[in-house]
C-alpha positions in Angstrom: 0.0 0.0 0.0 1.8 3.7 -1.3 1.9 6.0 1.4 0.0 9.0 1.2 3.1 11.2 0.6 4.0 9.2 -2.6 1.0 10.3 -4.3 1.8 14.2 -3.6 4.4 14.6 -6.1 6.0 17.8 -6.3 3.2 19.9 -4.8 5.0 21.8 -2.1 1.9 22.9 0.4 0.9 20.1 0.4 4.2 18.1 1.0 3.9 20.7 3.8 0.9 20.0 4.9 1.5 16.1 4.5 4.4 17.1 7.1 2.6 18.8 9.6 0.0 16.1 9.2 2.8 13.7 10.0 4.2 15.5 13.0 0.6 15.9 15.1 -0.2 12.3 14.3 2.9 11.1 16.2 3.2 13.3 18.6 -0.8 12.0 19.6 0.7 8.7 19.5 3.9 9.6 21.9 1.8 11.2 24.4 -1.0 8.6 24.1 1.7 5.3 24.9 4.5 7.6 26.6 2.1 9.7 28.9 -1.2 8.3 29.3 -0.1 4.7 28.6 -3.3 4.2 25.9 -1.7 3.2 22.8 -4.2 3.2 19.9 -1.7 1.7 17.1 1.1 -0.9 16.9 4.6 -0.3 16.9 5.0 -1.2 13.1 2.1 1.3 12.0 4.1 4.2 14.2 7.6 2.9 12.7 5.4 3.5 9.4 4.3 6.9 10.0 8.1 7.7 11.5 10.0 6.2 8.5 7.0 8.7 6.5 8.0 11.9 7.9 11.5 10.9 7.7 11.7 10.0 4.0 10.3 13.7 3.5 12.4 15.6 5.5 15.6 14.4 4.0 14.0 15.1 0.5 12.5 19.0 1.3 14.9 19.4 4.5 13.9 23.6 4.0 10.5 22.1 5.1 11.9 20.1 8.5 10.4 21.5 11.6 13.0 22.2 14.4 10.8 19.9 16.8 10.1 17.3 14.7 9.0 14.0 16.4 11.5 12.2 14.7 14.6 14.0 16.4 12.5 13.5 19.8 12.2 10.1 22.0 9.3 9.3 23.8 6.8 11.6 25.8 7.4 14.8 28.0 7.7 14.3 31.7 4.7 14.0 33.8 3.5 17.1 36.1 3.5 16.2 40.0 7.2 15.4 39.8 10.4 17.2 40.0 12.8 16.7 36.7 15.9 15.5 36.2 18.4 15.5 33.2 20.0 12.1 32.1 23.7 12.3 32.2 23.3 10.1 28.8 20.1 10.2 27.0 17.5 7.5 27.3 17.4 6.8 23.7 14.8 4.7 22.0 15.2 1.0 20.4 15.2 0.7 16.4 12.6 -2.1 15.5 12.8 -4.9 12.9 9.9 -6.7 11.6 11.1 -9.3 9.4 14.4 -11.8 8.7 15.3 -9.2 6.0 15.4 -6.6 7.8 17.0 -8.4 10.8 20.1 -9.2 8.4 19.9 -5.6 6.5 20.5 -4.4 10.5 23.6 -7.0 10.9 24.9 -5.4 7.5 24.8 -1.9 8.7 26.7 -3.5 12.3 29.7 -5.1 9.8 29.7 -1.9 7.4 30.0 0.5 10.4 32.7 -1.6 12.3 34.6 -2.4 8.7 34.4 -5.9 8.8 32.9 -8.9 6.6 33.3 -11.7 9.5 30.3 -12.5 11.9 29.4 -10.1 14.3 28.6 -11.9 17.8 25.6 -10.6 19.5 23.9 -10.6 23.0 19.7 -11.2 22.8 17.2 -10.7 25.3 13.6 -10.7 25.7 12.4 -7.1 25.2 9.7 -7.1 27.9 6.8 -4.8 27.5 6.9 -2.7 30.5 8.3 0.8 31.5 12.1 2.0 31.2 14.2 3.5 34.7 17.0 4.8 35.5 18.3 4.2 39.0 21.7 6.4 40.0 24.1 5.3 42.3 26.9 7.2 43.7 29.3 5.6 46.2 26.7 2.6 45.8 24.3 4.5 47.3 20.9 5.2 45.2 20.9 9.3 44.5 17.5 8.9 42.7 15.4 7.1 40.5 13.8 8.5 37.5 11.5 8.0 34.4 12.6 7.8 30.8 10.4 11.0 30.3 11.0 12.7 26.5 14.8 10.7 26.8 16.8 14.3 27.7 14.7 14.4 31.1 12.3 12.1 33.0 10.2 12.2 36.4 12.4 11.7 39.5 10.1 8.8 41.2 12.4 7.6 43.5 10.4 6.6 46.4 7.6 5.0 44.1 10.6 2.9 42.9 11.9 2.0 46.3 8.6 0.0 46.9 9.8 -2.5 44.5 12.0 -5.3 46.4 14.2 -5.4 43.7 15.2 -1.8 43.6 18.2 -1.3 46.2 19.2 1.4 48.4 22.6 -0.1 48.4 24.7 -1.7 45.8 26.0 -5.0 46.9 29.7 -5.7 46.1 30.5 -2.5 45.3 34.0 -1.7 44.8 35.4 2.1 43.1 36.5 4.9 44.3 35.2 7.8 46.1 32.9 9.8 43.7 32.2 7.0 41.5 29.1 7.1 39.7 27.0 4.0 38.0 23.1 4.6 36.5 21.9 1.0 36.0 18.5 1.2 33.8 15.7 -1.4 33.6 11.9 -2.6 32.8 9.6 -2.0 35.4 6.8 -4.3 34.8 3.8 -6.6 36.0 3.5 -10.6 36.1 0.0 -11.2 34.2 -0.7 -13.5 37.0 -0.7 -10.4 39.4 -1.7 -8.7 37.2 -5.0 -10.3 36.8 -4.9 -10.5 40.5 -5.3 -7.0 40.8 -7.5 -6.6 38.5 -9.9 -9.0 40.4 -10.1 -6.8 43.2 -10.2 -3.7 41.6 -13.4 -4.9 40.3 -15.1 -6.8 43.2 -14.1 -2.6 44.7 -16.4 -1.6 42.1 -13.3 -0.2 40.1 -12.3 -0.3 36.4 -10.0 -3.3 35.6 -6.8 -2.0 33.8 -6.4 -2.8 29.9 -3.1 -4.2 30.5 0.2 -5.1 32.5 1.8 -2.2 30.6 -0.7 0.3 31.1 -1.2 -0.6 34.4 2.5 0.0 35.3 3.0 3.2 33.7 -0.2 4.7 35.9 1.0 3.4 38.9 4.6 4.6 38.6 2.7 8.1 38.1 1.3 8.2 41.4 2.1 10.8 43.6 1.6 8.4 46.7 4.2 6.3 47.3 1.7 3.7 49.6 -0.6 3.1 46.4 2.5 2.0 44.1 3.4 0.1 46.9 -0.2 -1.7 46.6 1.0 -2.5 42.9 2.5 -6.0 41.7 5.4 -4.2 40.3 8.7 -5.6 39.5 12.2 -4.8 37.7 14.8 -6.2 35.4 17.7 -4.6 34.8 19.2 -4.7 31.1 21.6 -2.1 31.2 23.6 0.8 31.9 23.9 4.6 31.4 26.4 6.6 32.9 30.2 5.0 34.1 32.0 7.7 35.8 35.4 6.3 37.5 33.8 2.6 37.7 35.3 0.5 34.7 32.6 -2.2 33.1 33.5 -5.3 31.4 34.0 -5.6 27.4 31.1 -7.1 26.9 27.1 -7.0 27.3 26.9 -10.4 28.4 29.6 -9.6 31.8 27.6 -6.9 31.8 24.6 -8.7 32.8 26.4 -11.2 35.0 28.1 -7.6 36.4 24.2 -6.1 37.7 23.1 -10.0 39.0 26.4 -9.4 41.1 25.6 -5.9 42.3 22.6 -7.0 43.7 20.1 -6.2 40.3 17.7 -9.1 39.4 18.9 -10.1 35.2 16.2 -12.6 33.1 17.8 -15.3 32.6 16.3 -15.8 29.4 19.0 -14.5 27.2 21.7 -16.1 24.2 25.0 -15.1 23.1 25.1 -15.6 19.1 27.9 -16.0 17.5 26.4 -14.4 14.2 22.6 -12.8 13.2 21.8 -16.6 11.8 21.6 -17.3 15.4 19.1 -15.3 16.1 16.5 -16.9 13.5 15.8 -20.2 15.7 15.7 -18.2 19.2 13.1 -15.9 17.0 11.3 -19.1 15.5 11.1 -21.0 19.0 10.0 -18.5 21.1 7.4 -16.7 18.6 5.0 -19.7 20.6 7.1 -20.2 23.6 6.9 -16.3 24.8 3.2 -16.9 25.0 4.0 -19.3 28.5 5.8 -16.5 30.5 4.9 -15.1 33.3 4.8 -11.9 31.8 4.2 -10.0 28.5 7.3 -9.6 25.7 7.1 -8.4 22.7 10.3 -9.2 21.1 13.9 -9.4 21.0 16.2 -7.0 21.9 19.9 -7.7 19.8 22.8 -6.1 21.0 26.2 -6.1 19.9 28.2 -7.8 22.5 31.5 -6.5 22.0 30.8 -3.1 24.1 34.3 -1.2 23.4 32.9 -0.4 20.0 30.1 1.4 20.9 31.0 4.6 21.4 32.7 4.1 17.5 29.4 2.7 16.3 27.8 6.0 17.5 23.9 6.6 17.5 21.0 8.3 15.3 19.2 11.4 17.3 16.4 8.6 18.5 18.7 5.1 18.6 21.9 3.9 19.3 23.4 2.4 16.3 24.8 -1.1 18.1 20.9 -2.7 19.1 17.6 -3.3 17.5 14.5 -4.7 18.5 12.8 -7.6 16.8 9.5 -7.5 16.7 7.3 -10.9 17.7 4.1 -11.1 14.9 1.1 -10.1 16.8 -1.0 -12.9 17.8 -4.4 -13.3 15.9 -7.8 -15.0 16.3 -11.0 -15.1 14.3 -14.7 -14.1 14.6 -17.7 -12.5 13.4 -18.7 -9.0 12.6 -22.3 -8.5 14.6 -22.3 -5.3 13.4 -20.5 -2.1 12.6 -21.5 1.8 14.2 -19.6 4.8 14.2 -17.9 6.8 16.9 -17.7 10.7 17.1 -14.3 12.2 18.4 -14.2 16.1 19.6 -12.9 17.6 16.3 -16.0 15.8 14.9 -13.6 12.9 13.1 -16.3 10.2 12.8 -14.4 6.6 13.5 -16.1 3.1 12.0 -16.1 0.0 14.6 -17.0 -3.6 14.5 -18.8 -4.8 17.3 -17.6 -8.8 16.9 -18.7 -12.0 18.8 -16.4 -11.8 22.2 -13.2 -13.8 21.1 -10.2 -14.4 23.5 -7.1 -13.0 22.2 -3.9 -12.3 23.5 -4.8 -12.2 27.4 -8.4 -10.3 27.0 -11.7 -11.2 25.9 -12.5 -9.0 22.7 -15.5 -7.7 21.0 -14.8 -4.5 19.1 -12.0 -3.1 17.3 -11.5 -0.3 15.4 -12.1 0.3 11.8 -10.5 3.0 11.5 -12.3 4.7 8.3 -14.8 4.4 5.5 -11.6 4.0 3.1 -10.6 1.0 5.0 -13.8 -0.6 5.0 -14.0 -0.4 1.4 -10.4 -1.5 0.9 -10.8 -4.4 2.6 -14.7 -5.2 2.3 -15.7 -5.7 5.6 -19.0 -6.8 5.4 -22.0 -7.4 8.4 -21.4 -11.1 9.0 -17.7 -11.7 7.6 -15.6 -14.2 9.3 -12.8 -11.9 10.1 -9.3 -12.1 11.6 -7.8 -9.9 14.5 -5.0 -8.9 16.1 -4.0 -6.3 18.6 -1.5 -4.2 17.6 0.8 -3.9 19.8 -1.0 -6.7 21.5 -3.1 -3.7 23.2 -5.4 -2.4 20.4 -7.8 -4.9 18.5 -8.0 -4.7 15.0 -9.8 -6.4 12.0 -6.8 -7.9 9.4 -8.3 -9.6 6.8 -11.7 -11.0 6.1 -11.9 -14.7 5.3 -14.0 -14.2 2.2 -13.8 -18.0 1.4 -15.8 -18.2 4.3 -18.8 -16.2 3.2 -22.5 -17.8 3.2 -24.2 -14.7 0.6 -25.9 -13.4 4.2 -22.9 -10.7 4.9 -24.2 -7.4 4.2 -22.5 -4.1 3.0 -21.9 -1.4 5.4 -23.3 1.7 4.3 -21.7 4.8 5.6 -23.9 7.1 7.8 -24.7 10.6 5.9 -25.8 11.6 9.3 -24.4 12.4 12.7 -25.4 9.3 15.1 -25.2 11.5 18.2 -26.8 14.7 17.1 -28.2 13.9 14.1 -26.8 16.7 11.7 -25.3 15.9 7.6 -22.0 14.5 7.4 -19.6 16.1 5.7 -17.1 14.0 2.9 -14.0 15.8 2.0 -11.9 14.9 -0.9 -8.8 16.6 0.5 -8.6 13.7 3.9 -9.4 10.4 4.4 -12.1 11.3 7.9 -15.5 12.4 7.6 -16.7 14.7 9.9 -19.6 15.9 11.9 -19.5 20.1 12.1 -21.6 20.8 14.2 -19.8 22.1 17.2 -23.1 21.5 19.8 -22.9 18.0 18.9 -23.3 16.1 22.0 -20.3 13.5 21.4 -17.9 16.3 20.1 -18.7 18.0 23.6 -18.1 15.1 25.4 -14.6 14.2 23.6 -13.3 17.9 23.9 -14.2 18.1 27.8 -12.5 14.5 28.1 -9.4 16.5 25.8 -9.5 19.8 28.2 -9.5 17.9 31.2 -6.5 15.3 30.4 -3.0 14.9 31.4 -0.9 17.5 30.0 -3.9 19.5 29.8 -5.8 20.9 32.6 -5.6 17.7 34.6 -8.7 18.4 36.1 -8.5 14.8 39.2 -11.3 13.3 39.8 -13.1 14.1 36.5 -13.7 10.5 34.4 -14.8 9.5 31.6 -18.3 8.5 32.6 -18.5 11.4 34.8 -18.3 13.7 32.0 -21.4 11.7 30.0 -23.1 12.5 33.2 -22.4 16.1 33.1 -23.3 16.6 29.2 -26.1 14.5 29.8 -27.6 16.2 32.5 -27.3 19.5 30.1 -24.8 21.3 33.3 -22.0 21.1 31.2 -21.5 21.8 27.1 -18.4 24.6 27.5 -15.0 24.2 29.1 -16.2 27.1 30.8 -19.4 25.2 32.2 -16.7 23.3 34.4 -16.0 26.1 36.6 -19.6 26.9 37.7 -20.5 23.5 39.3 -20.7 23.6 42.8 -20.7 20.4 45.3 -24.3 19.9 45.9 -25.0 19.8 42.1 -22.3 17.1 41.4 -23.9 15.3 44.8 -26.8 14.4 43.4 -25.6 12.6 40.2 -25.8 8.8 39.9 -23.0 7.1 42.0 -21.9 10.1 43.4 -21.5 11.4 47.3 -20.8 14.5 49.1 -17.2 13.7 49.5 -16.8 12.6 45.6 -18.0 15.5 44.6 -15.8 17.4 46.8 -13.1 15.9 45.3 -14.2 16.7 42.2 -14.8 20.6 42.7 -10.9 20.7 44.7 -9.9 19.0 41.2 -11.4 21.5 39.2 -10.0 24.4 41.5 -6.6 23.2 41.3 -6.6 23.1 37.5 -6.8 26.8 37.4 -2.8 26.5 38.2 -1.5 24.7 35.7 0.6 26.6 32.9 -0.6 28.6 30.0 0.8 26.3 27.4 -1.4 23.8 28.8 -4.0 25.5 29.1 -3.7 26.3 25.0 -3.0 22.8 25.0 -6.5 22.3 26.7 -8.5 24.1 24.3 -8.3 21.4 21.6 -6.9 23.6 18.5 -7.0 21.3 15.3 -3.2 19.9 14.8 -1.9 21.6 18.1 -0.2 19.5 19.8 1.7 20.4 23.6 5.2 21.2 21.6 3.4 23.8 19.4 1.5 25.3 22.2 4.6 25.5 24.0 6.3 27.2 21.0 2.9 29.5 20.4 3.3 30.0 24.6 6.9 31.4 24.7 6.9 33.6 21.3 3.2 35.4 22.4 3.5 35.4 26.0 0.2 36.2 26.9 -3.5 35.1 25.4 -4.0 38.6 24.7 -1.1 38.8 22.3 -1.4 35.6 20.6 -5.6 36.7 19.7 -4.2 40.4 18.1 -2.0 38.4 16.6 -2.1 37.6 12.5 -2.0 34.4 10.8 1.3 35.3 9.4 2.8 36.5 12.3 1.6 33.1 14.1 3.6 31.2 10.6 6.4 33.3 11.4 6.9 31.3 14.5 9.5 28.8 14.2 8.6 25.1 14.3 4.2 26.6 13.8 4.3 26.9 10.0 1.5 27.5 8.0 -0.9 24.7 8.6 -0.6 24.8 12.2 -1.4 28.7 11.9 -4.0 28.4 10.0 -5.9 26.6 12.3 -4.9 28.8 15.4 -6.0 31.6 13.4 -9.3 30.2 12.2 -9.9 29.0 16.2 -9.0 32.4 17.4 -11.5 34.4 15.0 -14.2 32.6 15.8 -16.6 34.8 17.9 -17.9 31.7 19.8 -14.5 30.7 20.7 -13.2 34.2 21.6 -16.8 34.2 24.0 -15.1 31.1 25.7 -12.0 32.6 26.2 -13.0 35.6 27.7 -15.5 33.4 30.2 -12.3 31.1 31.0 -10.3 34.1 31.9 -12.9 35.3 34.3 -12.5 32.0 36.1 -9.1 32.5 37.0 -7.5 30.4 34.3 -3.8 31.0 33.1 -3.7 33.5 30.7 0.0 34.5 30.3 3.0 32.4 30.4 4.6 33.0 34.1 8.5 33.8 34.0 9.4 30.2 35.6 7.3 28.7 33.0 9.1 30.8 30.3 12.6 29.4 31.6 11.2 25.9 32.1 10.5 25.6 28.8 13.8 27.3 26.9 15.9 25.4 29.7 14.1 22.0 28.2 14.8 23.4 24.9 18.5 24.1 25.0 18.4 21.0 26.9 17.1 19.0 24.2 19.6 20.6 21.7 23.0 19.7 23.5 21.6 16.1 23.9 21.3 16.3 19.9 17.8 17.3 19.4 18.6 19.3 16.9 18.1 20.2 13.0 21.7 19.5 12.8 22.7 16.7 14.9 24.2 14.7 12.8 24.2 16.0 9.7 27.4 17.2 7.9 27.9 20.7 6.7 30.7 22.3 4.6 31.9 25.9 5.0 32.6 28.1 2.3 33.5 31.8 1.4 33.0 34.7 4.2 30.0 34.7 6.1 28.6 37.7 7.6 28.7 37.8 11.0 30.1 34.5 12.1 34.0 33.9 12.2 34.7 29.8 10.8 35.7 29.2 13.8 32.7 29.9 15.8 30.5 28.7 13.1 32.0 25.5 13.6 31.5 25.5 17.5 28.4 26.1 17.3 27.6 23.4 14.6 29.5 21.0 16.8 27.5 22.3 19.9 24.6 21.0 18.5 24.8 17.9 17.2 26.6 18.3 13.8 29.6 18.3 11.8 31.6 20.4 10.4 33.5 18.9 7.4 36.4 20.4 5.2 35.7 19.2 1.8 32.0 18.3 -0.1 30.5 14.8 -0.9 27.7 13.2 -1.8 27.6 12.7 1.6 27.9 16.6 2.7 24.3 17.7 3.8 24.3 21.4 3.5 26.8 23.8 2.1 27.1 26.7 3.7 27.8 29.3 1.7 29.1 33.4 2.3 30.7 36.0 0.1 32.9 35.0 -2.3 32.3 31.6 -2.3 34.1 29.1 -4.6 35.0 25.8 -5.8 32.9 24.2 -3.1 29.9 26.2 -3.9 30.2 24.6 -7.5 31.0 21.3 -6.3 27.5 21.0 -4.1 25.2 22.4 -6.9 26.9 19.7 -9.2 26.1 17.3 -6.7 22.3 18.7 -5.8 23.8 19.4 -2.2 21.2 21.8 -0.6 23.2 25.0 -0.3 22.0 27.4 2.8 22.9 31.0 4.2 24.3 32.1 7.2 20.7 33.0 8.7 19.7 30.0 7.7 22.3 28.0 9.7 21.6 30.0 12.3 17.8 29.0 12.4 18.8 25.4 12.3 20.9 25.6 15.1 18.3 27.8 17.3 20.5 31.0 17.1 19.1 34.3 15.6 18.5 34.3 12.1 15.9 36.5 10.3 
C-alpha cells in the first residue's frame, strides 16, 4: 500500500501539509503510549508513520520543523514530579519486523565496524513494560527517575523503592570515592498479578486495567508512594547509562552477569550468538514459547556484545546504532462482525467500529475493534457477518486484518456509511482533501463530550477526579457543554448525580479548582486547536506570551513562529476568530485560568529546549555541513563551535555525503562542487535558524 506522501508529487503545500499532518499524528501517538499509557496503534504502523516523515524531511529538508518528532524520544515528563536531566540520554530502540530486515540491521553492524566476518551478538527478551533509571553514587541510590521525552524524566524515587528489587545499596560495590553507576531497567507486571489485581479492583467496584503495561506506567505516576506500593510491580535490569570512574566489562553479556552481582535481578532468558543466523531459531522458538511466561514480551532486543565499540558505532538522534528490537508477529484470532457503528471524536472525526462476537485474544476477551475509516472498510470489504481475523496491535489495540472471504455464506451485508451524525443527528460532511469524515456541528453532543475529556486530560488541565463516565453525566444532565461550564459546578450539584456522594463531589470541585494552576501552554493545549499539539503550544506560549497577544496576533505573524508553520497557523487563526470561541475565552479568563506564560514557566521551557539541543535534538545533529566563502557575521571558527554544539559536523571538503553547504561571500569551488552534486546549499541565517540562534 503507497503512502499518502507518494501520491503528492511535487506539490510543495501540500508536502507541507502532509508534514505537519505527520508530526501531530505522532506526537498524539507519543503522548498517548508515553504519557497516558493508551496506545491506539502498533509499533510497526508508528515505525510507518516515522519512517514517512523521515523520508520527506531528508528530501525537502527547508520544510523540517525544528521539533520534529522524529529528532525527539518518547513523551514529555509528567507534572507532580520534580525533573531531572540524564547524564546520557535515554534513547529509543530501532525495531525490525522481518528476517530481511534483521540481516539488513547485521549489514549496517559489519559496514559500520569495517568488517565482513560475523558479528557476535547478545539477545534478550524485550519485555513490555516501562524504562528507569536508577543512580548510584558511592553505591548508594541518588535517585530514581523516568525515561520521560529521553533528555529528562520524572524523579520517582520513592515510588521505585517499593519494589524489592530496587536497592538502596549496591552489593559488592567496589570504586572509588565519587564513583558514579546509573543501572536502567523494565519495570513491569506478572500477568498472574496482574490479573490479581484486577480482580479486586473490580469486586471494589473499580475499572479493571487494559493491560500489565498500562497498568505499570499509571502506577509509577502516582504521587503516593503507599498506592505504588499496593501494585505487583517488579524490575529487570538490562543495562547501563552513565560509568563515571567505575570501569565495566567488554562485553554486554559480563555486563549482565556484572548487575546479578551488584545485587540487580537479570532474566535469565537471554543467548550469546555467534552471528545474526543465530538469532533466526531463538526468534522461530520463542514466537510460541513467549506466549507461556509469566509476563508479557514483545520481542527481542539484539545487542552487539563487544561493548568497546560502541561509542565508535555512534547513535541516530532517537537510537543507538549497536541494538535493534525484533519485533514478535502479533497474535491473531477469528470471529464474526455482529455489526459495525460509528464513533464521534471532539474535532468531529467520525471513526467506523466492529462490534464482533467476544473472542479471546492475547490475554483479554474482545469484542470490538476499530475500523479506522470508511476507506478501510471499502479497501478491505468488511462486510456485516464476515468471518474476520484480528489482532492487537501492539497486543493492546484490537484490529480487524483480513476478512476470510472463502468463508462467506451470501448473508454478509455491505456497510453503508452514515450521511448523518449518530449523536446529534446533523449531515456529514465527505471531504476529498482527507481520508475522515466529519460531523461540524460544534453542539454536537459526542464532540462535547470528547473535547471536555481533551480539556480535562494529562498535559492539559488535569482536572482529578473528573472521568470519563463522569463527564457523560455532566453533558447528559445538560450542566456542562463549554470548558467554561466546568468552573460553575458547585458540590451539591455534582452530589446528586448517579454514584456520586458528598465527599466525591468534593473531590471533584478541589480538582477543578486546582486546575486553574497549571501553565498557560497547557492551558492552550487544553483548548483542543485542530493539529496543536503540547510542543506547538509551548512554542505558540513562549513567542506570544500572553493570550491577549497571541488573539491580536495575525495568521502570518503566528507562521512566522519557528517550528508553527502554515498549517498549524491556519488553524490557530481560524480557532482564534471565531466569535464563539473568543466568548469562551473571555468566560475562562474570568474564572481565574492562566492566561500568560509566568517567567518560571518561560525558563522551564527554553531550559528544556537548549536542553534538548545539547543532547542532539537538533536540526543539525548529525548532519554534515561544509563551510565556504566569508559569512557575515560568524567567524569559521565559531561557526563550527556552534555546529559542533549542536549535534553536527563540520567537514572540510564536499561529498555526496555533505548535507548542507554553507555558503558566504565570495564563495568558490565548493559552492560549485555542491550544486553539481544537488547538495542543498543554505545562508548564514539560515544556519543559524537550524541551530536555534538568531536568524531573520
Amino acid at each position: 500500500m503507497p503512502k499518502q506522501s507518494d501520491l503528492l508529487g511535487n506539490d510543495k503545500a501540500q508536502i507541507e501539509r502532509r508534514m505537519r499532518e505527520l508530526a501531530a499524528e505522532i506526537e498524539r501517538h507519543n503522548r498517548l503510549y508515553y504519557e497516558e499509557a493508551k496506545p491506539e496503534i502498533s509499533d510497526r504502523e508508528y515505525d510507518l508513520l516515522v519512517h514517512e516523515l523521515e523520508d520527506l524531511e531528508k528530501q525537502y529538508p527547508n520544510l523540517a520543523a525544528p521539533d520534529s518528532p522524529t529528532r525527539r524520544v518518547g513523551g514529555a515528563p509528567a507534572e507532580g514530579f520534580e525533573t531531572v536531566r540524564h547524564a546520557v540520554p535515554m534513547l529509543s530502540i530501532g525495531n525490525t519486523y522481518s528476517p530481511d530486515e534483521l540481516r539488513d540491521f547485521d549489514d549496517r553492524v559489519r559496514r559500520l565496524l569495517g568488517t565482513s566476518d560475523p558479528v557476535a551478538y547478545l539477545v534478550e527478551l524485550k519485555i513490555d513494560g516501562v524504562s528507569a533509571a536508577l543512580m548510584y553514587r558511592d553505591g548508594a541510590l541518588e535517585y530514581g527517575a523516568t525515561r520521560g521525552d529521553g533528555v529528562e524524566g520524572d524523579v520517582i524515587t520513592n515510588n521505585l523503592l517499593t519494589l524489592p528489587q530496587i536497592r538502596r545499596r549496591l552489593r559488592n560495590w567496589d570504586a572509588p570515592a565519587g564513583a558514579a553507576l546509573e543501572v536502567r531497567g523494565e519495570v513491569y507486571m506478572a500477568r498472574p498479578e496482574f490479573e490479581k489485581m484486577n480482580e479486586g479492583r473490580m469486586a471494589e467496584g473499580l475499572e479493571p486495567f487494559a493491560n500489565p503495561r498500562n497498568a505499570t506506567a499509571g502506577s509509577l505516576k502516582l504521587l503516593d508512594p503507599r498506592a505504588v506500593a499496593a501494585r505487583p510491580l517488579r524490575f529487570f535490569s538490562y543495562g547501563v547509562g552513565l560509568a563515571e570512574s567505575y570501569p565495566l566489562p567488554d562485553t554486554h553479556g559480563a555486563l549482565l552477569e556484572r548487575l546479578d552481582r551488584l545485587g540487580f535481578p537479570v532474566n535469565p532468558v537471554h543467548w550469546r550468538c555467534e552471528s545474526v543466523e543465530g538469532i533466526f531459531e531463538i526468534i522461530n522458538e520463542w514466537e510460541e514459547k513467549r506466549k507461556d511466561l509469566p509476563y508479557d514480551t514483545d520481542g527481542l532486543v539484539v545487542k552487539v556484545d563487544d561493548r568497546t565499540v560502541y561509542d565508535a558505532m555512534g547513535a541516530t538522534s532517537k537510537s543507538p546504532r549497536w541494538l535493534c528490537a525484533y519485533k514478535f508477529s502479533a497474535e491473531q484470532a477469528t470471529t464474526r462482525v455482529r455489526s459495525i457503528e460509528v464513533q464521534v471524536g471532539r474535532t468531529g472525526a467520525v471513526t467506523p467500529v466492529a462490534n464482533l462476537e467476544p473472542v479471546f485474544l492475547a490475554g483479554s476477551t474482545v469484542s470490538r475493534a476499530t475500523l479506522h475509516n470508511r476507506d478501510e472498510i471499502a479497501r478491505k470489504d468488511i462486510r456485516v457477518g464476515d468471518q474476520v481475523v484480528i489482532e492487537k496491535a501492539g497486543d493492546i489495540i484490537p484490529k480487524v486484518v483480513r476478512v476470510s472471504d472463502n468463508l462467506r455464506t451470501s448473508e454478509e451485508k455491505p456497510y453503508d456509511f452514515p450521511t448523518t451524525c449518530p449523536a446529534c443527528d446533523s449531515p456529514l460532511v465527505f471531504s476529498e482533501e482527507e481520508v475522515a469524515v466529519r460531523c461540524e456541528n460544534l453542539a454536537c453532543p459526542a464532540q462535547i463530550k470528547e473535547r471536555i475529556r481533551h480539556f480535562a486530560a494529562r498535559g492539559a488541565m488535569d482536572v482529578e477526579g473528573l472521568g470519563d463516565k463522569l463527564v457523560n453525566q455532566l453533558v447528559d444532565e445538560g450542566l456542562v457543554r463549554r470548558f467554561s461550564d466546568l468552573y460553575k459546578l458547585d458540590v451539591e450539584t455534582v452530589a446528586r448525580l448517579e454514584r456520586m456522594a458528598q465527599k466525591s463531589a468534593q473531590n471533584l470541585i478541589a480538582g477543578i479548582e486546582t486546575s486553574k494552576s497549571r501553565p498557560f501552554a497547557a492551558f492552550l493545549y487544553a483548548l483542543g486547536i485542530r493539529h496543536i499539539g503540547e510542543t506547538a503550544s509551548a512554542l505558540l506560549a513562549v513567542e506570544f506570551g500572553s493570550m491577549e497577544s497571541l488573539m491580536a496576533a495575525s495568521r502570518e505573524e503566528i507562521d512566522a513562529v519557528e517550528g508553527v508553520g502554515a498549517i498549524l497557523a491556519e488553524s490557530v487563526a481560524a480557532f482564534l476568530a471565531n466569535e464563539e470561541n473568543r466568548a469562551e475565552i473571555a468566560a475562562l479568563k474570568d474564572a481565574g485560568l492562566p492566561m500568560a506564560l509566568t517567567e518560571s514557566e518561560r525558563r522551564a521551557v527554553e531550559s528544556r529546549a537548549a536542553a534538548a539541543a545539547a543532547a542532539g535534538d537538533s536540526p543539525a545533529a548529525g548532519k554534515a555541513f561544509v563551510l565556504t566563502g566569508a559569512l557575515p557575521t560568524l567567524g569559521r571558527s565559531e561557526a563550527e563551535k556552534m555546529i559542533k554544539a549542536r549535534g553536527g559536523k563540520a567537514a572540510a571538503s564536499v561529498s555526496k555525503n555533505t548535507d548542507y553547504v554553507v555558503a558566504g561571500e565570495k564563495a568558490g569551488s565548493k559552492l560549485a562542487k555542491a550544486q553539481s552534486l544537488g547538495v542543498p546549499v543554505i545562508d548564514e541565517a539560515q544556519l543559524l535558524r537550524m541551530l536555534g540562534g538568531a536568524g531573520e
